[in-house]
Biopython code that builds the backbone (N, CA, C, O; Angstrom):
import numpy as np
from Bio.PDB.StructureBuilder import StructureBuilder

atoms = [
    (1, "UNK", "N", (211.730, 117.873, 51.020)),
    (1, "UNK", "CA", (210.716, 118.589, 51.766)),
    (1, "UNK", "C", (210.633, 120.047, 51.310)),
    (1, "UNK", "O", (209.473, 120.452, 51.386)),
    (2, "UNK", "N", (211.345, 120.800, 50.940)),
    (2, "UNK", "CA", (211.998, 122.004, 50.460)),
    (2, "UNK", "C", (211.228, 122.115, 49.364)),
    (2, "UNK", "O", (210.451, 123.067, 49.289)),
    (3, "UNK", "N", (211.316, 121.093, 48.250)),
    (3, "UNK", "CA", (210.373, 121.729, 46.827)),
    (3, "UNK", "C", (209.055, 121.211, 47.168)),
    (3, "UNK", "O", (208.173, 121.353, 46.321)),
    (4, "UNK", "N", (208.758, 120.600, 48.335)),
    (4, "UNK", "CA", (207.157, 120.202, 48.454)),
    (4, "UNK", "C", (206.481, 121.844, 49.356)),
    (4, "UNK", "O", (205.363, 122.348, 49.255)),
    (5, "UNK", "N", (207.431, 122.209, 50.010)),
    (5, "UNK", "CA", (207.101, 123.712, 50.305)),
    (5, "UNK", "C", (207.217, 124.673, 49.332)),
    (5, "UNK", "O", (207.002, 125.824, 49.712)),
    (6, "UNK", "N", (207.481, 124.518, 48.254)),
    (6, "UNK", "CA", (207.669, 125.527, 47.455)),
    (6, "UNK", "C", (206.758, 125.323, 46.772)),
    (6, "UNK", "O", (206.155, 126.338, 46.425)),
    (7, "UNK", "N", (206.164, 123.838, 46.201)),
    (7, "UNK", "CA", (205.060, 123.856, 45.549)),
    (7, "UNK", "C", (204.001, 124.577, 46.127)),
    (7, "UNK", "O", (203.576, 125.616, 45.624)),
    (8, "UNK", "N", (203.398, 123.906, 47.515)),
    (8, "UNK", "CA", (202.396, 124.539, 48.192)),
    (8, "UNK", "C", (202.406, 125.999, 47.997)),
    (8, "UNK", "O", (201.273, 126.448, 47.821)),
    (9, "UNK", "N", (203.637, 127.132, 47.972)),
    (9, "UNK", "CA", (203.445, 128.478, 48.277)),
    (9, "UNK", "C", (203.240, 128.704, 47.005)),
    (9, "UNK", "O", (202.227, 129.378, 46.822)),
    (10, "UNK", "N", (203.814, 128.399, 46.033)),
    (10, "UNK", "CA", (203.212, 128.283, 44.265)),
    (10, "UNK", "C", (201.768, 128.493, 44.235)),
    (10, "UNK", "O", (201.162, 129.538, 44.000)),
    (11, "UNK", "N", (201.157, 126.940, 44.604)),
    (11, "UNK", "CA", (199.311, 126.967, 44.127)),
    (11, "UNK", "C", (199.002, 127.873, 44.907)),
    (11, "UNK", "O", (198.040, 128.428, 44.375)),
    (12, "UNK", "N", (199.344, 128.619, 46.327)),
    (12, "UNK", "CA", (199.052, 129.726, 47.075)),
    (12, "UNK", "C", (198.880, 130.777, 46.195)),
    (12, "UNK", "O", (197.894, 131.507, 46.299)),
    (13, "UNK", "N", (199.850, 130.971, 45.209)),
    (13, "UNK", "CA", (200.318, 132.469, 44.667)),
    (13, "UNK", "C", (199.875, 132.150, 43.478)),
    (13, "UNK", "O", (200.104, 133.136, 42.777)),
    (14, "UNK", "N", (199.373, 131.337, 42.847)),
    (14, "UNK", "CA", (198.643, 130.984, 41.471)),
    (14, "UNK", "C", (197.058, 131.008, 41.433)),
    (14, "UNK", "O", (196.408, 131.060, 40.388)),
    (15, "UNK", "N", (196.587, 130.967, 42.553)),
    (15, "UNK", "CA", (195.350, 130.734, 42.983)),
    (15, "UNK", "C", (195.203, 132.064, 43.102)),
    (15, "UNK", "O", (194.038, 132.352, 42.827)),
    (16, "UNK", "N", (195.924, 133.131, 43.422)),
    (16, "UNK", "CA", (195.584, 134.666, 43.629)),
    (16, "UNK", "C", (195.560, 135.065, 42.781)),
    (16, "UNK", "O", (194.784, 135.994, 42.555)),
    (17, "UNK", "N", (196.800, 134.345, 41.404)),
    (17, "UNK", "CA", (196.204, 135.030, 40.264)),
    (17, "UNK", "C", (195.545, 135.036, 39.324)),
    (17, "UNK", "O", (195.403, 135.805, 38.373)),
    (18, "UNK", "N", (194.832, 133.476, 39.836)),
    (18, "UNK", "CA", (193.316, 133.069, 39.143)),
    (18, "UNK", "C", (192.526, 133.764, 39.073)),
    (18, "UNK", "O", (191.880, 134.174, 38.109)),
    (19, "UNK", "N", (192.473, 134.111, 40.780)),
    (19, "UNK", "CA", (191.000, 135.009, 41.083)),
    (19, "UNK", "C", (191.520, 136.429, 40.449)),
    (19, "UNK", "O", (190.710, 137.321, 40.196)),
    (20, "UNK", "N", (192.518, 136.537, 40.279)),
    (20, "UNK", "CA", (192.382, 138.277, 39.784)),
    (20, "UNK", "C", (192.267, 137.684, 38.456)),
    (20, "UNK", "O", (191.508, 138.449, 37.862)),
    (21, "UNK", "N", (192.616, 136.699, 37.624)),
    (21, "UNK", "CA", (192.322, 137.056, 36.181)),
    (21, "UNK", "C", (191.120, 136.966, 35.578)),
    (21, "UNK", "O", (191.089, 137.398, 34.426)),
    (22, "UNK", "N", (189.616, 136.307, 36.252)),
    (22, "UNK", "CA", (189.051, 135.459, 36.320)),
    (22, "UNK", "C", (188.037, 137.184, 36.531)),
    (22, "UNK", "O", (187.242, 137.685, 35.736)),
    (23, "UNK", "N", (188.396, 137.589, 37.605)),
    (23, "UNK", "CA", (187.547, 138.781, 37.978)),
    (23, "UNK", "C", (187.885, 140.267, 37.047)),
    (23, "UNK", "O", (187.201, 141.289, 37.106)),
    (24, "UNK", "N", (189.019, 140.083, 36.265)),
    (24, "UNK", "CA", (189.425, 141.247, 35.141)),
    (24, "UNK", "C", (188.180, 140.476, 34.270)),
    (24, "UNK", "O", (187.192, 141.211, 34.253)),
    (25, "UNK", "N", (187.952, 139.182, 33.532)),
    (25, "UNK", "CA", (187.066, 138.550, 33.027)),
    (25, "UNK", "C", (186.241, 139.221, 32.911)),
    (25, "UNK", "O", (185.989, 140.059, 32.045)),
    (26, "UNK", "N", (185.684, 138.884, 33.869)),
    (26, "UNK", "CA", (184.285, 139.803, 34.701)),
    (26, "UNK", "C", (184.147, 140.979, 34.228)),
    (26, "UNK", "O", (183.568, 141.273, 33.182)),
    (27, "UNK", "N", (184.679, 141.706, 34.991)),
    (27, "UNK", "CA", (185.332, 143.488, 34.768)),
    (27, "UNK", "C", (184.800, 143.648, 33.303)),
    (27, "UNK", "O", (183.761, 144.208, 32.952)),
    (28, "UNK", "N", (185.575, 143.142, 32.665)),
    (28, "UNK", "CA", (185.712, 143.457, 31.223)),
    (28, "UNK", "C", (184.747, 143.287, 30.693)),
    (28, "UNK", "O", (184.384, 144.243, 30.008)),
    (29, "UNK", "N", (183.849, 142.079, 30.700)),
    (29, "UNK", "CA", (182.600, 141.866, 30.179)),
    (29, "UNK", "C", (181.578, 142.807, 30.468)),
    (29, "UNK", "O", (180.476, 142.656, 29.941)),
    (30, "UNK", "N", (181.867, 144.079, 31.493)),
    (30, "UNK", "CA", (180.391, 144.442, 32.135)),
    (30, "UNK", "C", (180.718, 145.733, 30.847)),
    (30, "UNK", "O", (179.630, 146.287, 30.690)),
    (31, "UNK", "N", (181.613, 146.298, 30.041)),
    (31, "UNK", "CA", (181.564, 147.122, 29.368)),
    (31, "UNK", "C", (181.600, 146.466, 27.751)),
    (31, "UNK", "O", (181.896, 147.165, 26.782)),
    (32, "UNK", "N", (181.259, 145.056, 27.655)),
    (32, "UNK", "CA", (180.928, 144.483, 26.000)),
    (32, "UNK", "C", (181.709, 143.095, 25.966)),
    (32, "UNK", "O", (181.881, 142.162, 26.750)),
    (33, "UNK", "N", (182.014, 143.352, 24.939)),
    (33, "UNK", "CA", (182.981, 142.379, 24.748)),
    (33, "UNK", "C", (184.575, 142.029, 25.208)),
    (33, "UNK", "O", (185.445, 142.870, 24.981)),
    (34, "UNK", "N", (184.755, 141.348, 25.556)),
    (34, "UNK", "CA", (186.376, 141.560, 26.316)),
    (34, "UNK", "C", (187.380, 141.093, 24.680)),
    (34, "UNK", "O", (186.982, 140.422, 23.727)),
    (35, "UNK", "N", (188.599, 141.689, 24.867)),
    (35, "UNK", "CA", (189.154, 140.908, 23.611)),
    (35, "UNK", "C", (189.880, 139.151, 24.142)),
    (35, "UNK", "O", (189.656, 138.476, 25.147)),
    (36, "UNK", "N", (190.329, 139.028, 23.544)),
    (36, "UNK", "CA", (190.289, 137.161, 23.321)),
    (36, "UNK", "C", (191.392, 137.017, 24.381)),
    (36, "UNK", "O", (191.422, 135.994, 25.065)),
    (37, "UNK", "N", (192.186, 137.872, 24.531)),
    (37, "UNK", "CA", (193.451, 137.494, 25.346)),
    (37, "UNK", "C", (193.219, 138.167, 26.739)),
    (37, "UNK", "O", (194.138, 138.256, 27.552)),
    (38, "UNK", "N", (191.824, 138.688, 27.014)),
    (38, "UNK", "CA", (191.580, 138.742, 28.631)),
    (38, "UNK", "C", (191.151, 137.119, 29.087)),
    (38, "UNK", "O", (191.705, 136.267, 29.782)),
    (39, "UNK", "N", (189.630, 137.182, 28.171)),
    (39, "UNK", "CA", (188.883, 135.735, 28.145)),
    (39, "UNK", "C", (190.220, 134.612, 28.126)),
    (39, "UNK", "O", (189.785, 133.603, 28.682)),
    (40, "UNK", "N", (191.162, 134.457, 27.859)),
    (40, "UNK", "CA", (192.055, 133.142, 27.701)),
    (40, "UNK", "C", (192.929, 133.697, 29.101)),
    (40, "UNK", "O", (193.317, 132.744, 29.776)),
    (41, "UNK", "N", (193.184, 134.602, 29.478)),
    (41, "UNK", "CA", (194.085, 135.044, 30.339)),
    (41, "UNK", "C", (193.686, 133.987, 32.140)),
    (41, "UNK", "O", (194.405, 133.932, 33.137)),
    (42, "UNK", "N", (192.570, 133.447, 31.949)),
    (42, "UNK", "CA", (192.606, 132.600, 33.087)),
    (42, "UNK", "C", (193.444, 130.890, 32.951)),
    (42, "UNK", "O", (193.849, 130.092, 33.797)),
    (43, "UNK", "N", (193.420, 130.897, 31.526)),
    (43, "UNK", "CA", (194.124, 129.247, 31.384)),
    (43, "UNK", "C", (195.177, 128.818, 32.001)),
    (43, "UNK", "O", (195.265, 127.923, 32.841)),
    (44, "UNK", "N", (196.025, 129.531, 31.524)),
    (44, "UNK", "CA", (197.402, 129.484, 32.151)),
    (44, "UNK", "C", (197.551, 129.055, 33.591)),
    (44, "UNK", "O", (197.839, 127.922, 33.977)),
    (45, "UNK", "N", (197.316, 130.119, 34.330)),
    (45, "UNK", "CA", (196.752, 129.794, 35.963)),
    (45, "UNK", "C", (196.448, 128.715, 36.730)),
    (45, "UNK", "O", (196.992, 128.072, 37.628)),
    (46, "UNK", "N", (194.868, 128.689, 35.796)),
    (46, "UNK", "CA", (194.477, 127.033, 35.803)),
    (46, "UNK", "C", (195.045, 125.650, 35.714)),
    (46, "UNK", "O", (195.091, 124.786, 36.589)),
    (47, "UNK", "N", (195.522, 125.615, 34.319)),
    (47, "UNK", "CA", (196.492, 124.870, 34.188)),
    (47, "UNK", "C", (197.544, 124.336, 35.062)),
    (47, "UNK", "O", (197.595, 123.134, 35.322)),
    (48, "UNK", "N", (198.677, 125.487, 35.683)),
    (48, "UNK", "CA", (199.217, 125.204, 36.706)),
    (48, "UNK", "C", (198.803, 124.681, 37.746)),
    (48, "UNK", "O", (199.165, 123.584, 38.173)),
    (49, "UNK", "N", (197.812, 125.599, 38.373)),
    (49, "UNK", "CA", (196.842, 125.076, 39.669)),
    (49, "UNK", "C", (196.217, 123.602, 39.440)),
    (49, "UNK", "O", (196.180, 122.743, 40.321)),
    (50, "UNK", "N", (195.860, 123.483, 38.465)),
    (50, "UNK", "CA", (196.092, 121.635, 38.175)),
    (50, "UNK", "C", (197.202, 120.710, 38.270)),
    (50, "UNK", "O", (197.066, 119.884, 39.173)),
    (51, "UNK", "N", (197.903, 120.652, 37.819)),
    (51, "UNK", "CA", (199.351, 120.568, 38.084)),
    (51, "UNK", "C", (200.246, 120.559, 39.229)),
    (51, "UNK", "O", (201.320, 120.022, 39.500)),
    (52, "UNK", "N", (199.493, 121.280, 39.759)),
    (52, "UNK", "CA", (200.173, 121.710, 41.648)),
    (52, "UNK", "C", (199.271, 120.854, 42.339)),
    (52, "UNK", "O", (199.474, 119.873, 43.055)),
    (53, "UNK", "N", (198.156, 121.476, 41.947)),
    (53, "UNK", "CA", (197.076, 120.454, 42.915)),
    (53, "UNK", "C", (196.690, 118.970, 42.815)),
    (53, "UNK", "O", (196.053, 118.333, 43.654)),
    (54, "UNK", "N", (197.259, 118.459, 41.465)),
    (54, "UNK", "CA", (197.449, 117.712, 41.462)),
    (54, "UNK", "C", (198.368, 116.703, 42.224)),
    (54, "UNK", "O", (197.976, 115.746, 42.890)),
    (55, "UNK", "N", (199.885, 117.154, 41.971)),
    (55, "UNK", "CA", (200.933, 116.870, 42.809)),
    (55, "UNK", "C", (201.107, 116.752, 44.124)),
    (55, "UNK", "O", (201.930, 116.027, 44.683)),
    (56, "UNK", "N", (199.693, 118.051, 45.017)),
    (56, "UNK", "CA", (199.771, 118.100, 46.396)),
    (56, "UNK", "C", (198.969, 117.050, 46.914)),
    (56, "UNK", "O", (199.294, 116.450, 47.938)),
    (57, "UNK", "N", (197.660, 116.721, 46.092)),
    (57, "UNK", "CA", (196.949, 115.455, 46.151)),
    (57, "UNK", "C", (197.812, 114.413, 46.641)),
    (57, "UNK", "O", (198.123, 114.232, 47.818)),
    (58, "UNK", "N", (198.168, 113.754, 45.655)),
    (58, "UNK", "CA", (199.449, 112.587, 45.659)),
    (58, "UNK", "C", (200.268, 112.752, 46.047)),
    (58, "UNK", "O", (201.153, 112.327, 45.304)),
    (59, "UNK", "N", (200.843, 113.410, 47.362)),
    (59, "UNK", "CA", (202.195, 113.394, 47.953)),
    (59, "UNK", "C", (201.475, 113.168, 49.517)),
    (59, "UNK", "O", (202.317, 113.750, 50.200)),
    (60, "UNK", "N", (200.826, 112.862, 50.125)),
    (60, "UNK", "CA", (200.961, 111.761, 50.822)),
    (60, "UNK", "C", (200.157, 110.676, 50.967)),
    (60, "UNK", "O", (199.521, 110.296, 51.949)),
    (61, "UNK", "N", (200.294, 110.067, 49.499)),
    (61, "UNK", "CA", (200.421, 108.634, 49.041)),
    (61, "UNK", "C", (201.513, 108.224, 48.788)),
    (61, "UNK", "O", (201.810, 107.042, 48.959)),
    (62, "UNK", "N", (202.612, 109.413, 48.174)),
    (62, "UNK", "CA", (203.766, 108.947, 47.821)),
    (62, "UNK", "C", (204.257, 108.914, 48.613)),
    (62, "UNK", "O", (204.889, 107.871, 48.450)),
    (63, "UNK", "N", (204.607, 109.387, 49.765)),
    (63, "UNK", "CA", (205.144, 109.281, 51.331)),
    (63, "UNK", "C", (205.138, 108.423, 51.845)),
    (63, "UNK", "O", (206.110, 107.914, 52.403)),
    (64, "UNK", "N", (203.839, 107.938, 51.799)),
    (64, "UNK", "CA", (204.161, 106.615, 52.526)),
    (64, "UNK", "C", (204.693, 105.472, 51.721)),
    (64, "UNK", "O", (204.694, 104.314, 52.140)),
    (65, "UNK", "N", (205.006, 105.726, 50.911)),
    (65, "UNK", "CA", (205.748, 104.433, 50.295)),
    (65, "UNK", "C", (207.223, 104.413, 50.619)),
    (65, "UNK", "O", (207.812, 103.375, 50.321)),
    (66, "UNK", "N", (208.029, 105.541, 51.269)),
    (66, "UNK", "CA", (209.378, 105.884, 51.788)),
    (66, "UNK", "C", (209.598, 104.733, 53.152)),
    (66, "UNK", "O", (210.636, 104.750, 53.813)),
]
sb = StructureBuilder()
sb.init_structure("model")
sb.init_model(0)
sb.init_chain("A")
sb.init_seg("    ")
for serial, (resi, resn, name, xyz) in enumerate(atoms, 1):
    if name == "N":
        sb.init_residue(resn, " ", resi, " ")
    sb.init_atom(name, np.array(xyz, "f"), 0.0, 1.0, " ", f" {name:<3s}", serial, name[0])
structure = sb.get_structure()
């Protein structure tokens, strides 16, 4: 139960730093071109937040199989 709470506070705290990387994005674009490693700077994030949200999906399906 312990790492299923820890996941949840994870995609909590990954999801905040979506939206901030996502909105530097932004930011950056309103003065030209951003360089390549702002524009990629949301993947990572994402990625995880897939991964989490994935996992939080399917845990109570997997529950009930206990």
């Amino acid at each position: 139960m312990a790492f299923s709470r820890f996941i949840r506070q994870a995609h909590r705290w990954i999801s905040i730093i979506f939206t901030v990387t996502v909105a530097a994005n932004f930011a950056t674009m309103a003065f030209g071109t951003p360089p390549a490693g702002v524009v990629y700077s949301p993947l990572l994030p994402l990625f995880l937040l897939l991964f989490s949200g994935l996992y939080l999906f399917a845990l109570p399906y997997l529950a009930g199989r206990n």
